[in-house]
C-alpha positions as CSV (number, residue, x, y, z in Angstrom):
1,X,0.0,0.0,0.0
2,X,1.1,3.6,-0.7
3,X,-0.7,5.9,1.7
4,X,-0.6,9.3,-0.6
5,X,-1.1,11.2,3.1
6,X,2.2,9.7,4.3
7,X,3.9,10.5,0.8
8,X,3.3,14.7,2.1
9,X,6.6,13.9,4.1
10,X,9.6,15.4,2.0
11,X,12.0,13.4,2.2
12,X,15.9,15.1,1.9
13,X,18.4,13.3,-0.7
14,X,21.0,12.6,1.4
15,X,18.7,11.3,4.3
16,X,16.1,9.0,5.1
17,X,14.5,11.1,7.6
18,X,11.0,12.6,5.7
19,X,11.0,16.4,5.5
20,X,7.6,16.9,8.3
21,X,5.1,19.6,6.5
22,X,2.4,18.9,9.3
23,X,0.8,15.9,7.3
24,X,0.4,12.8,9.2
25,X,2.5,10.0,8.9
26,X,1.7,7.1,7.0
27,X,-0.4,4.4,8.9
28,X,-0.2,1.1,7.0
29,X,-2.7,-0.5,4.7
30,X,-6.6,0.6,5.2
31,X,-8.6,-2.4,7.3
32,X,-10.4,-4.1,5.4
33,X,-7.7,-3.7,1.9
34,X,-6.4,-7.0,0.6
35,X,-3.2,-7.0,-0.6
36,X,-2.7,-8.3,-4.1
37,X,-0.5,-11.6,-4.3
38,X,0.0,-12.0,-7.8
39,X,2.5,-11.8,-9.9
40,X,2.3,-10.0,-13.5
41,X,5.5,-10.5,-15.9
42,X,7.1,-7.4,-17.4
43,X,9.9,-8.8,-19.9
44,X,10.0,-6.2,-22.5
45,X,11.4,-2.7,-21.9
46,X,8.8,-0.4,-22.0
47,X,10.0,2.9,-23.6
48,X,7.2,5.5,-22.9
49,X,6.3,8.3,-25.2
50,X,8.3,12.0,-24.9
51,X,5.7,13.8,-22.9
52,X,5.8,11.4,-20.2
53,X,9.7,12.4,-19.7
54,X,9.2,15.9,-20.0
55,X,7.1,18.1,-18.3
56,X,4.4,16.1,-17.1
57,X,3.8,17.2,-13.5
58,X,0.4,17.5,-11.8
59,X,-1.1,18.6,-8.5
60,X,-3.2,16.9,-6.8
61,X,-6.6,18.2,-5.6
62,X,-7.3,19.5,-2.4
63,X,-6.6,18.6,0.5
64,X,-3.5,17.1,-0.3
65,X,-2.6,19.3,-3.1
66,X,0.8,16.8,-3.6
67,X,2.7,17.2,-6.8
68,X,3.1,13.9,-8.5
69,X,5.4,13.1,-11.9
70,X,2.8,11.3,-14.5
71,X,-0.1,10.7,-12.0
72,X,-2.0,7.6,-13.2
73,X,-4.9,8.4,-11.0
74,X,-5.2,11.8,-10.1
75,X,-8.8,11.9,-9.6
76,X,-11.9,9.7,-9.0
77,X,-12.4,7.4,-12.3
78,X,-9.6,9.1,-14.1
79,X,-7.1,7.2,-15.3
80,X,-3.6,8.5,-18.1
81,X,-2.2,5.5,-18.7
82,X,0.3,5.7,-21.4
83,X,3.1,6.2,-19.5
84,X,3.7,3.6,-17.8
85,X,3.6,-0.3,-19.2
86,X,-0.1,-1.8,-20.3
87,X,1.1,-4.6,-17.5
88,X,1.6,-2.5,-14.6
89,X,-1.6,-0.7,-14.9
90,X,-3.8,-4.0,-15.6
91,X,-4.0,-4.3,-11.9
92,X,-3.4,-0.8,-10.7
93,X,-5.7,0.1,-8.2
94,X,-6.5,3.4,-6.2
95,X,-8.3,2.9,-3.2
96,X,-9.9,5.2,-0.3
97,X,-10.6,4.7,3.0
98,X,-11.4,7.6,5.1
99,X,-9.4,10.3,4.5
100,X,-6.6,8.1,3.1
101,X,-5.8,6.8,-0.4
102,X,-3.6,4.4,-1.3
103,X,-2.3,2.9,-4.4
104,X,-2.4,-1.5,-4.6
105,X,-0.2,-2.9,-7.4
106,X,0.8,-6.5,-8.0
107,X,4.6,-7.5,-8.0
108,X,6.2,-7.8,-11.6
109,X,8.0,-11.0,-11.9
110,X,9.9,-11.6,-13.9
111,X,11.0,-7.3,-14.1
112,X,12.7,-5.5,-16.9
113,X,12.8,-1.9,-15.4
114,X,11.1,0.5,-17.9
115,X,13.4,2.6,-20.3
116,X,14.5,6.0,-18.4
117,X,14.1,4.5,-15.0
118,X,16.9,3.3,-13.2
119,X,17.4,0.2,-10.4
120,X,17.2,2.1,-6.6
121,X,16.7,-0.9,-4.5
122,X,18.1,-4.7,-4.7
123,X,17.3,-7.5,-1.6
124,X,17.0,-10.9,-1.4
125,X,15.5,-13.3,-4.6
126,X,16.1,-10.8,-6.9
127,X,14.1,-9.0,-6.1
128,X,14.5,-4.6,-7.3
129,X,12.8,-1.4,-7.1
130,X,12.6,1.0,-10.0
131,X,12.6,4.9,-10.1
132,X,12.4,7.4,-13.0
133,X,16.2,8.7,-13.7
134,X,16.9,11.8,-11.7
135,X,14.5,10.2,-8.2
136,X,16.2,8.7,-5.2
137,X,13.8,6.1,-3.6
138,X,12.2,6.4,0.2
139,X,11.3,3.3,1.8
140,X,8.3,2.2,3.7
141,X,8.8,3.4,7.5
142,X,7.2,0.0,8.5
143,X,7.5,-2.7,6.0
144,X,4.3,-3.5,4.4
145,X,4.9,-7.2,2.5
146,X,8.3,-8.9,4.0
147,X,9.1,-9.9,0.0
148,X,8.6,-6.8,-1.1
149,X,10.5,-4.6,1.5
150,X,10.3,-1.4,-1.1
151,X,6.3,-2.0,-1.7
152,X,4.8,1.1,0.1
153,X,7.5,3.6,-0.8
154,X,8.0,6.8,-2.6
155,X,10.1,7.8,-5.8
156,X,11.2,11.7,-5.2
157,X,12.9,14.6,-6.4
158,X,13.6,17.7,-5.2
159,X,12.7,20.9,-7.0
160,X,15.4,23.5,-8.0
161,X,14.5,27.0,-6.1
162,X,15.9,28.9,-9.6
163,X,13.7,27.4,-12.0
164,X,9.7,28.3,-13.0
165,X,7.8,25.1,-13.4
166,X,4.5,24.5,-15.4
167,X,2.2,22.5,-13.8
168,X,-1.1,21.0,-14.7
169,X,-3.6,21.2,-11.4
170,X,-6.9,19.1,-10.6
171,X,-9.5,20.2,-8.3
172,X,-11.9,18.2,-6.9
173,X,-14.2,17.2,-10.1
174,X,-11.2,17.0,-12.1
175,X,-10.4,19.8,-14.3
176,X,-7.2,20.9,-14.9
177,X,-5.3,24.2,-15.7
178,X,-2.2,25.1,-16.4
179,X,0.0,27.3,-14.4
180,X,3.5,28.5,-13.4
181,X,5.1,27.3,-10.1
182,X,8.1,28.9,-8.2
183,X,9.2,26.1,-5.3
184,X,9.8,26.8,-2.0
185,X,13.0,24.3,-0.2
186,X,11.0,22.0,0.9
187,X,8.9,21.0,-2.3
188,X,9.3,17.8,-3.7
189,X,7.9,15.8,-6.8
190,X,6.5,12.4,-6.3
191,X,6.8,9.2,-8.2
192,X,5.6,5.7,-8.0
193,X,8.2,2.6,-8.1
194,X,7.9,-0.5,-10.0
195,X,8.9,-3.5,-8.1
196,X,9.4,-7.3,-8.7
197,X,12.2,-10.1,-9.0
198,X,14.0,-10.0,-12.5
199,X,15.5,-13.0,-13.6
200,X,19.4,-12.6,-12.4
201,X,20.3,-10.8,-9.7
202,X,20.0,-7.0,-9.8
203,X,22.6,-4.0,-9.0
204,X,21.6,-0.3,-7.9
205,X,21.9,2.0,-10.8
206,X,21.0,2.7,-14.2
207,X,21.4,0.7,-17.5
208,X,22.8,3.7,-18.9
209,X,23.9,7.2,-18.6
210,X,20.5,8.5,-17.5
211,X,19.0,11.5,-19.2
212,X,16.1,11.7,-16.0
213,X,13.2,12.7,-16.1
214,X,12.8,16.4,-16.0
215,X,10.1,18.6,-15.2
216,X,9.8,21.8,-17.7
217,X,10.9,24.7,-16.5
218,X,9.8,28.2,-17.8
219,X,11.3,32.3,-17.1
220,X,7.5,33.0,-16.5
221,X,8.2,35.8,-13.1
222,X,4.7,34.9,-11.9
223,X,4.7,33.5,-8.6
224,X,2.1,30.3,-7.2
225,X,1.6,30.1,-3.8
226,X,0.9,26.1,-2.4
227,X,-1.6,24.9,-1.9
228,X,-3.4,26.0,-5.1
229,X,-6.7,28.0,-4.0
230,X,-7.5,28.8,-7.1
231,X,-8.6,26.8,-10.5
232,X,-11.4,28.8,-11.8
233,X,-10.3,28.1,-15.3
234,X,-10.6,24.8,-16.3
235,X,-10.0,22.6,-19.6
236,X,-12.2,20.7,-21.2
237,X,-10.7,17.6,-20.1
238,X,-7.9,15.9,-18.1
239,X,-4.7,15.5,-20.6
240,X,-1.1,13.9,-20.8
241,X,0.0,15.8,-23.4
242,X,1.6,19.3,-22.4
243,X,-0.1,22.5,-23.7
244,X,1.0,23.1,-27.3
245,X,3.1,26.4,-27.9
246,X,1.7,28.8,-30.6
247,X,3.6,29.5,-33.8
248,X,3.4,32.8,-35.1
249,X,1.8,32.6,-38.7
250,X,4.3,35.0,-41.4
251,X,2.6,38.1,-42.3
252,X,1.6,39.7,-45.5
253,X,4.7,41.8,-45.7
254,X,6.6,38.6,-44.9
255,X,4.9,36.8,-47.5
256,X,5.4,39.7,-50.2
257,X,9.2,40.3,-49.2
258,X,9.7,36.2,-50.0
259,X,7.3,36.7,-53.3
260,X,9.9,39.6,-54.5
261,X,12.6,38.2,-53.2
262,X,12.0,34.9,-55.7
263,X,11.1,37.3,-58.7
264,X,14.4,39.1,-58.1
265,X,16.4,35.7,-57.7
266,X,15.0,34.2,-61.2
267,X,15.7,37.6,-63.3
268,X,19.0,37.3,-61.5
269,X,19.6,33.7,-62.7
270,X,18.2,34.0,-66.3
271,X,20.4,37.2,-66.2
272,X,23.9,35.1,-65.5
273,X,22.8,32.2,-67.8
274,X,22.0,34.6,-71.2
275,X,25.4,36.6,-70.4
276,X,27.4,33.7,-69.8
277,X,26.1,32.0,-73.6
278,X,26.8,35.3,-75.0
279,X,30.2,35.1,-73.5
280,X,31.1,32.1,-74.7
281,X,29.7,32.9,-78.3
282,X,32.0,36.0,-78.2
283,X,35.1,33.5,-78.0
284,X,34.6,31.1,-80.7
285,X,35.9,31.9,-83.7
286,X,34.7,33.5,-86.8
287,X,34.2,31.4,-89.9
288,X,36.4,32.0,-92.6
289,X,35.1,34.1,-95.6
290,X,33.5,32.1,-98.7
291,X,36.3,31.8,-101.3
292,X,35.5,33.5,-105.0
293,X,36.3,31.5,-107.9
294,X,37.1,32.8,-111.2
295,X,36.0,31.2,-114.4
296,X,37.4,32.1,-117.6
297,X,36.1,31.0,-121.2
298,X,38.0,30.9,-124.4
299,X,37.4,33.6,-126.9
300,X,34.3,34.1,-129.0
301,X,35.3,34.8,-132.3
302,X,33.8,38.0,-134.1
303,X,34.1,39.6,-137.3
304,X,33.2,43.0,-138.3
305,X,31.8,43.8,-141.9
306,X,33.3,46.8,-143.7
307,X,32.0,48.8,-146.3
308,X,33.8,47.7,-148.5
309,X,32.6,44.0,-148.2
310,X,35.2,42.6,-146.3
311,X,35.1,40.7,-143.2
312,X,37.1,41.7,-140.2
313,X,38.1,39.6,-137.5
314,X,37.3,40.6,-133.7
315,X,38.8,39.5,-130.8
316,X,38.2,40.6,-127.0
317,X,40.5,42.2,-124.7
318,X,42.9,40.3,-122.5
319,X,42.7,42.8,-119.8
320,X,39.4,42.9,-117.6
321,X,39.8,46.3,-116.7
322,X,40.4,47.5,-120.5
323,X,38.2,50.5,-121.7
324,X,38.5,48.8,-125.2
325,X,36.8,45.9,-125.4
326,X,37.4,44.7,-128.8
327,X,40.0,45.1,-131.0
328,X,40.6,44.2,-134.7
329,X,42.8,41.6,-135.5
330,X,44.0,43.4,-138.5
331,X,45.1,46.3,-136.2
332,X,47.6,44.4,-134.3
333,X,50.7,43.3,-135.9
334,X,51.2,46.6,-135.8
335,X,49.1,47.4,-138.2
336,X,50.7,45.3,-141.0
337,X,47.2,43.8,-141.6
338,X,46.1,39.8,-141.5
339,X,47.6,37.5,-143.3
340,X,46.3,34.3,-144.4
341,X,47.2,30.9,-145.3
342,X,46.3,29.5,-148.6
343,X,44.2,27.3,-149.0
344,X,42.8,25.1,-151.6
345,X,40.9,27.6,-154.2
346,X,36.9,27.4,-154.6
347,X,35.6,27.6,-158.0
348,X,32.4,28.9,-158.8
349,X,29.7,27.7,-161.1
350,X,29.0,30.2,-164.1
351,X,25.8,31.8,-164.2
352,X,24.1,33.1,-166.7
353,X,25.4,36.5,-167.6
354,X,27.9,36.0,-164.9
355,X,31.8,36.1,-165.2
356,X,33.5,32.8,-163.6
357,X,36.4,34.3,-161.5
358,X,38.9,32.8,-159.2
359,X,38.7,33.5,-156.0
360,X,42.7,33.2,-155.9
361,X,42.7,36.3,-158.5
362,X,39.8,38.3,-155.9
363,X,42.0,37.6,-152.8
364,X,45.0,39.1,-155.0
365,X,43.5,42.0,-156.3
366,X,42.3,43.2,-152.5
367,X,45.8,42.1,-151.0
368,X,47.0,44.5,-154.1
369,X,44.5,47.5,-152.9
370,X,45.4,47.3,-149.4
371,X,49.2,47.8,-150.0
């Protein structure tokens, strides 16, 4: 049995002796409460979810008003569950009698301590107590089940005086708010153990270096007095999950400095890419000029006719660029005239009233006139 009256007794870390607030001490298991006598095996290591590790402390209602690390049962027919393992809170019971609750769970055997929690207590058979990283473990003052000698006692840590807390607080019908909570020295989070006999025998510590299990702390100057008086604003309903922080959305200048900010950055790029083509083009080489070809053709032969009947070669000029284009052949040979070879002579036919003459006699009598 955990008597959560007895569990108002601070204890300090470096003693056994509970920190006395005026709360009674504990006074052993209600009459009439049955302990539980079986066993439940817990052979996986049960890694719970983020929130459970950060964060998540509650107040109890009034009177009590105790703060507890991941209540499972902070108020009448409320249970949060996920953060502890589906076989440790099969059986978990919270029980009143009178003024006093208490908590009744069955002993784990075999016991693989949950992930984040660390080994605080090791007896006879195996048998261990588990704590969440960063809580020493208090003891029963009288021993409640002889094989469990840690059954009945308290996980704790104490709060840092420096730090702002957020806290979730119940009151009695179970809503919650969240507020800020300075500490005084003497306050103290609570925590339950998970105890058993694992399969070999255990040793006090961790498994690893642990990261503990923190409680989130905030600059927030306001200042909470204990216990809680006030809880006039409740939530809807009871939650693990810390309170979400708001995101400020970007505003329309935000939006339109991004929106030019792009246009400016693509003109910029399109820019670079059109210079750097033109660039290169600049430093290839021209191609060469088309080559002319000339074409020349042999000489057309052309004779002039004189007035005097005869037939005068023609020939064109060697120069391209001559003003002359066509000069008589009987003008060069400085101007001894053409001569021709002989050839055999052509007779002609007589005609009627027509004088047969040789052209041999013709060629003579104009080679005579031209000398």
């Amino acid at each position: 049995m955990i008597a959560r009256e007895y569990l108002a007794a601070r204890q300090a870390s470096t003693s056994s002796t509970p920190r006395q607030t005026g709360s009674p001490t504990s006074s052993g298991p209600p009459p009439g409460i049955t302990q539980s006598t079986k066993a439940i095996p817990l052979t996986t290591t049960f890694t719970a979810p983020p929130t459970c590790t950060v964060g998540m402390v509650t107040i109890l209602p009034p009177p009590g008003y105790f703060i507890w690390a991941n209540e499972p049962v902070p108020v009448a027919n409320q249970m949060l569950s996920n953060c502890y393992p589906s076989e440790f809170m099969q059986s978990y019971t919270a029980v009143t009698s009178g003024s006093k609750v208490s908590s009744i769970v069955p002993a784990m055997s075999p016991l693989v301590c949950p992930d984040n929690y660390c080994t605080m207590f090791a007896g006879d058979n195996n048998y261990l107590a588990c704590c969440p990283s960063g809580y020493q473990l208090h003891a029963p003052d009288s021993t409640v089940d002889t094989n469990r000698p840690a059954y009945g006692g308290t996980c704790y840590s104490d709060f840092s005086e420096s730090s702002t807390y957020t806290v979730v607080a119940y009151d009695e019908k179970g809503s919650t708010r969240t507020q800020p909570l300075i500490p005084t020295a003497s306050m103290q989070a609570y925590a339950h153990p998970i105890d058993g006999f694992a399969e070999s025998a255990p040793a006090v510590g961790c498994r690893s270096q642990p990261s503990s299990l923190r409680i989130d702390t905030s600059s927030a100057p306001t200042a909470v007095a204990i216990p809680i008086s006030s809880l006039a604003t409740p939530i809807s309903s009871p939650t693990n999950t810390p309170t979400a922080l708001a995101h400020p959305s970007l505003s329309t200048g935000g939006i339109a400095g991004i929106i030019v900010a792009s246009v400016v950055g693509l003109a910029l790029l399109i820019g670079g890419v059109w210079a750097t083509m033109r660039w290169r083009a600049m430093q290839t080489a021209p191609p060469p000029p088309p080559k002319t070809y000339t074409t020349r053709r042999p000489p057309v032969m052309m004779f002039e006719k004189e007035a005097g009947g005869d037939l005068k070669d023609m020939s064109t000029s060697s120069s391209p660029n001559s003003e002359k284009g066509l000069w008589r052949l009987s003008e060069t040979n400085q101007s001894r005239g053409l001569h021709e070879m002989n050839g055999i002579p052509v007779y002609e036919m007589e005609g009627s009233g027509e004088k047969r003459v040789d052209l041999d006699e013709a060629q003579a009598r104009d080679w005579k006139a031209r000398q």
